[in-house]
N, C-alpha and C positions, 0 to 999 in steps of 0.2 A: 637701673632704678625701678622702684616698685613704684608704682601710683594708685591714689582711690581718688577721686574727683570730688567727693564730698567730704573731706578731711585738707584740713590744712599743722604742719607739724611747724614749729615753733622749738629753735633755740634758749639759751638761757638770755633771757634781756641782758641788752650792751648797757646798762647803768649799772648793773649789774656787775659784768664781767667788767668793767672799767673800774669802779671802785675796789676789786681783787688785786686787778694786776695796777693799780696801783698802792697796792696794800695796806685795805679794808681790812677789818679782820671778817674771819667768817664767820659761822652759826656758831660754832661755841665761842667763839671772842676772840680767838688764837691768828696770829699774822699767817695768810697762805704760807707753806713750804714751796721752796724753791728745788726742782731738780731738772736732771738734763738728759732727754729722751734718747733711748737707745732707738728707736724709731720702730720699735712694734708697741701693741697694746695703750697708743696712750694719747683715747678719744677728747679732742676740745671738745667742752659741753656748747662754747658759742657758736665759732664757725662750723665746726658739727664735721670737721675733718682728723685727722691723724696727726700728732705732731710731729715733724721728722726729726731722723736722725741728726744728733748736736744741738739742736734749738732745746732752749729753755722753756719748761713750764710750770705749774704753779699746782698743786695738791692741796685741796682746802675740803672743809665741813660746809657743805652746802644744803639751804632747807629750802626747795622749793614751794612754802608755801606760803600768805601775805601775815599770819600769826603763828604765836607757840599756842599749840593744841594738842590732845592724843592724838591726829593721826597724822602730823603735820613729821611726816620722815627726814632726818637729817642723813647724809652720809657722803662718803671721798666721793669728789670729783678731778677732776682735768680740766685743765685752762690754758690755752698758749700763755705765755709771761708778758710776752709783748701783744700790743692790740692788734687783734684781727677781726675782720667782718663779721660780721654776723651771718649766719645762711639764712640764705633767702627764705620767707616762709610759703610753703605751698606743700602740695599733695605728696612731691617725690619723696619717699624716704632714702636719706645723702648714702651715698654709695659705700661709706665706712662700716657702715651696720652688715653689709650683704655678707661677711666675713664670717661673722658670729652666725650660730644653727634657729635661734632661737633667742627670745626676749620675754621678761614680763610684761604683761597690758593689765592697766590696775583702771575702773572707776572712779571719779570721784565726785560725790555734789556739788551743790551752788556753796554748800557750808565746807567744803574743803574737807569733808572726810569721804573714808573709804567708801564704795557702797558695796555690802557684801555680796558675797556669790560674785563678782565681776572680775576680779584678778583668776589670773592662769598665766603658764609658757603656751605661749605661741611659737609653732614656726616665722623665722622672719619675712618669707614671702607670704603669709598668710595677716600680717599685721595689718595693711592696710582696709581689707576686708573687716578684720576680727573689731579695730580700730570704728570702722563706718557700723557695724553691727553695735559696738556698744552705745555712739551716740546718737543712736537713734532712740534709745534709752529718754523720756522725759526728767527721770532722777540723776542721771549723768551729765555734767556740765563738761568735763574734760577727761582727760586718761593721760596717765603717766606710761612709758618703754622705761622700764626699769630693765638691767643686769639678768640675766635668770642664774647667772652662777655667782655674783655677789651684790645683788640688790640695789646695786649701785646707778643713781637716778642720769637718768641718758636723755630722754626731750620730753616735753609737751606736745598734746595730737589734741585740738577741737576741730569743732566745726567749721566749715569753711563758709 
């Protein structure tokens, strides 16, 4: 596990993920898809684990963010099918990311958009630093760990 002490990293919200797996539609309006994990590549955005092999899970259009705006990003995620925990929130970044070389760290305002110059690939042991470096930012409320190879939206990091 990586840690920074001044960061806390944050899940997708369990009202959230509840209303998916019990089949909400997602950000375009469309019912999650349902498939069934070969047991690589395929990260729950709740419990912030790996689904395994044989278990069921759910592929949906997810917009982390509280309106539709430019820069309010929609794209595929991962959801176990069935309910599971939620990860804890605190500093560790969850041991399923250490796998991947690297991640994007994106800014963003109190207004929910991007703040420029702030997004890059980070190495993954270097996130939690890169992570504390941006919100020390006054302009920066939160940062997204996006995908760096398909942008695909992975947690939430504020302030602790």
């Amino acid at each position: 596990m990586i840690t920074a002490p001044a960061i806390r990293i944050l899940a997708m919200p369990t009202d959230q993920a509840r209303a998916y797996q019990a089949g909400a539609p997602d950000a375009y309006g469309l019912a999650p898809e349902r498939k069934t994990s070969d047991g690589s590549g395929v990260p729950c955005r709740h419990c912030l684990r790996c689904v395994a092999a044989g278990e069921a899970y759910l592929v949906l259009a997810y917009r982390p963010f509280p309106a539709l705006q430019p820069y309010a990003e929609t794209g595929p995620v991962f959801l176990h099918a069935r309910e599971c925990g939620r990860a804890e929130e605190g500093a560790d970044l969850p041991a399923m990311f250490a796998a991947t070389p690297d991640y994007i760290l994106r800014g963003y305002g109190a207004d929910d958009r991007i703040v420029y110059g702030t997004g890059g690939v980070v190495p993954t042991a270097g996130i939690p630093a890169r992570a504390v470096e941006l919100l020390e930012r006054d302009d920066i409320a939160y940062v997204h760990m996006r995908s760096a190879r398909n942008n695909c939206y992975q947690l939430r990091i504020e302030r602790a």
